[in-house]
C-alpha positions in Angstrom: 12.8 -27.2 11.0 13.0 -29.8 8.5 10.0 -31.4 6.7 10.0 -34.7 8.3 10.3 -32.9 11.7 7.0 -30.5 10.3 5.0 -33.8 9.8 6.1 -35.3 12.8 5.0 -32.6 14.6 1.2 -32.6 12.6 0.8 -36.0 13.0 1.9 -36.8 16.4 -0.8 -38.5 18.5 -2.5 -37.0 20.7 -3.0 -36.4 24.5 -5.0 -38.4 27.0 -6.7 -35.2 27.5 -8.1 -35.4 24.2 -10.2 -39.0 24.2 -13.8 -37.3 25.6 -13.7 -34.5 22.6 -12.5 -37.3 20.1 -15.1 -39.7 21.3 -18.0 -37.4 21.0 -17.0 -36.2 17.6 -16.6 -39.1 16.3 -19.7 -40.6 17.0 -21.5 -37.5 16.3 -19.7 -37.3 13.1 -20.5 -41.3 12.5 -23.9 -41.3 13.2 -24.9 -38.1 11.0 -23.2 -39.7 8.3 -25.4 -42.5 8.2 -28.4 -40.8 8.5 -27.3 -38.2 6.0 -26.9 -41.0 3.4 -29.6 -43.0 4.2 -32.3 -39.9 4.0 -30.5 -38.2 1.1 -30.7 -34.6 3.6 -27.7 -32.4 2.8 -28.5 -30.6 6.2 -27.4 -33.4 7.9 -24.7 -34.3 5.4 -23.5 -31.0 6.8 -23.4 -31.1 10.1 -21.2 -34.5 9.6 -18.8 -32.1 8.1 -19.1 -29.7 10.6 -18.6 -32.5 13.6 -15.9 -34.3 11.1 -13.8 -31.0 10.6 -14.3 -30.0 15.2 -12.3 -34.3 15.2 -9.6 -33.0 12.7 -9.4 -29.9 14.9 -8.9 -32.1 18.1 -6.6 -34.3 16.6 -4.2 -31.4 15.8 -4.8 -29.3 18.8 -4.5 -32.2 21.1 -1.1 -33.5 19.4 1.6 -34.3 21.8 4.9 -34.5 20.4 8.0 -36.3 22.0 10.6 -33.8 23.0 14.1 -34.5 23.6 15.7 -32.0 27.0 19.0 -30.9 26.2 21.8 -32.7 28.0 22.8 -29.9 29.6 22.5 -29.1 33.3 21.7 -25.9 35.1 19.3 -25.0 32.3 15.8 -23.9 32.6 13.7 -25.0 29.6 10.5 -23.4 28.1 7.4 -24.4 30.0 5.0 -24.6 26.6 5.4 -24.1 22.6 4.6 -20.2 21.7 5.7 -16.8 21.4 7.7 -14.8 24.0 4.9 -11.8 24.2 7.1 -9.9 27.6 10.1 -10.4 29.4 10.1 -8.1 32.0 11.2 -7.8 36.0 8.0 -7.7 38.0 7.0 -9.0 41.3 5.8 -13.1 41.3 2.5 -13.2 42.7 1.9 -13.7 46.1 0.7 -17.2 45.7 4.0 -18.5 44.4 6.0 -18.1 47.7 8.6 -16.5 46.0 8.9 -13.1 48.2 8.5 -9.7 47.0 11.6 -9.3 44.9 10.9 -8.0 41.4 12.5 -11.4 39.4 12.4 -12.2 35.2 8.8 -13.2 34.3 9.3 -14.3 30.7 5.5 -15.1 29.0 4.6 -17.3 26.0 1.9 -16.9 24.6 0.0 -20.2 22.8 -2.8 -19.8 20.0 -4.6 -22.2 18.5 -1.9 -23.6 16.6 0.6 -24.7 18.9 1.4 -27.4 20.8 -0.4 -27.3 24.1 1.3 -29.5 26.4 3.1 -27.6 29.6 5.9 -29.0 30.6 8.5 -28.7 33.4 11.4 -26.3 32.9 13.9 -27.5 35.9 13.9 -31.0 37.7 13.1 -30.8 41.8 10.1 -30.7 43.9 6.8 -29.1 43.3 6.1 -27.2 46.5 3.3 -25.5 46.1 0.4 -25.7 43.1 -2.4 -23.0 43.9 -5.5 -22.1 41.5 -6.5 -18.7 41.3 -10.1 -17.8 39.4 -10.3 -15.0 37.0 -11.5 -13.1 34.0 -10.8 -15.1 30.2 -8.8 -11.6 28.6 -6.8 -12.3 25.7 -3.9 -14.0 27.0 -1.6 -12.0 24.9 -2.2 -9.3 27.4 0.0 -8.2 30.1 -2.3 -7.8 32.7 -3.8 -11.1 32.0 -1.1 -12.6 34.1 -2.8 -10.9 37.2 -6.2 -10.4 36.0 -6.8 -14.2 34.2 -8.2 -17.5 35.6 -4.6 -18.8 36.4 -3.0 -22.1 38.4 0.8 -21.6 39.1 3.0 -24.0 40.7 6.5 -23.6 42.4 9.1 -26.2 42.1 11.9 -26.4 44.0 15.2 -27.3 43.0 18.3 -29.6 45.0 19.9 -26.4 45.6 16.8 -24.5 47.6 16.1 -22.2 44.5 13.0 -21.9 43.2 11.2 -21.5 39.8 7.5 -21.1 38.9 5.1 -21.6 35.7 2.1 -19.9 35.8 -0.8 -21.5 33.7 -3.0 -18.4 32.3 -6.6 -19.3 30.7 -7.6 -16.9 27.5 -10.1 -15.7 25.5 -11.3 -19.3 24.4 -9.5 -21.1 27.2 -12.2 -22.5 29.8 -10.3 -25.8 31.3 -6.6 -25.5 33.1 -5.5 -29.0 33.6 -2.7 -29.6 35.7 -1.5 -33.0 36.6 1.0 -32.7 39.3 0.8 -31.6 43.3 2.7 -30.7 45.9 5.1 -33.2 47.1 5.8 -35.0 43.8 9.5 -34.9 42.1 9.9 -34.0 38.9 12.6 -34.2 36.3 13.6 -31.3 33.5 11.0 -31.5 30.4 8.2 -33.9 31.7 4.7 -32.8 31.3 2.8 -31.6 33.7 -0.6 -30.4 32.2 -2.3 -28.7 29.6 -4.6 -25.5 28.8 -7.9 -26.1 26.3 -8.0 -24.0 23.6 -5.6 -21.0 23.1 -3.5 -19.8 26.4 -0.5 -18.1 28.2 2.2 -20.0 30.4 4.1 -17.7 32.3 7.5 -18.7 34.2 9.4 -16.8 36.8 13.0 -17.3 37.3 15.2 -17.1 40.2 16.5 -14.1 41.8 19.9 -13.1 40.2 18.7 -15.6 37.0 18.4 -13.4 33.9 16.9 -14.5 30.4 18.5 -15.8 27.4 15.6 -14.9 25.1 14.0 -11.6 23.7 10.1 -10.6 22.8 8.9 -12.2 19.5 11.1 -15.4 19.9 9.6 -18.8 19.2 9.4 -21.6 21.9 9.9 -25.2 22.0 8.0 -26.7 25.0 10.9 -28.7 27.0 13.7 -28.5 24.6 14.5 -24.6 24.4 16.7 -23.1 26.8 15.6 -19.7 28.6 18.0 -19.4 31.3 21.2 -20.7 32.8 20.9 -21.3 36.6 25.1 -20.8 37.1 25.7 -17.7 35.2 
């Protein structure tokens, strides 16, 4: 990546999502400043800092960068920024509609760092967006993807295949947002929600649909491609 697309990336504004924590930090941050100065206390010097540096923090956790899908078509594209943590044959869960058949479940994992923003890997119809409550593991965890507060959706493509993300909270995650519902079209790389603060998206392909990437990989939400659909 080159520099200007590294600063691009830092200073990209952020997400709707974002405007309560940047409005409450702000203020807070505003406020103590004055009253810092104009009693000469150092404590409350410091908590300005402290609220100060938690409105930096939103700023860069909250960014939401354009992304550019590929031209091509029959692809499936990464759901969320992150590390590929499993890639692995298992049964989708029952909630997706997606049978019994063991199909590829590749999961990316999302600290802190990364960009947050899911998106959707294949245009069609959402068909069916179910919440699930759970425990907050650390979403690097295999089992988190059965055991973790989770809300998947199915989306359905022209052809009558179907391919699923899975949302997964983790051990600082407490609010899955998720902006679409059953019904609604949607196209290849348009997002669809978000996961406050540190996750795991999880996206099940096809039957007969195998992966094009490997553990440890790095994701780019809505521009890398981890599948072909006409292999």
């Amino acid at each position: 990546m080159s520099l200007l697309a590294s600063l691009r990336l830092v200073i990209a504004p952020p997400n709707r999502a974002a405007a309560p924590f940047l409005l409450a930090s702000g203020v807070t941050t505003l406020v103590l400043s004055r009253l810092g100065r104009k009693r000469n206390c150092r404590h409350l010097k410091r908590a300005a800092l402290l609220s100060g540096s938690f409105f930096g923090f939103c700023l860069y956790f909250f960014r939401d960068p354009k992304r550019t899908p590929p031209l091509r078509e029959g692809v499936v594209l990464a759901p969320a920024d992150g590390r590929v943590v499993s890639v692995e044959k298992v049964a989708p869960p029952p909630e997706l509609g997606m049978g019994e058949t063991p199909v590829w479940r590749i999961a990316t994992f999302l600290s802190v760092l990364d960009v947050h923003i899911n998106r959707i890997p294949v245009s069609g119809t959402i068909t069916r967006v179910a919440y699930h409550p759970g425990k907050f593991l650390n979403a690097s965890l295999d089992k988190a993807s059965s055991e973790n507060e989770r809300n998947a959706l199915s989306i359905t493509m022209p052809d009558g295949r179907m391919v699923a993300v899975v949302q997964i909270a983790g051990l600082i995650a407490r609010r899955i947002i998720c902006h679409v519902s059953p019904g609604m079209t949607a196209e290849a790389g348009e997002r669809f929600g978000l996961i406050r603060f540190g996750s795991r998206t999880d996206l099940y392909l096809p039957p007969g649909v195998n992966s094009l990437v490997e553990k440890g990989q790095i994701m780019i939400g809505g521009e890398t491609v981890m599948a072909t659909l006409n292999d």
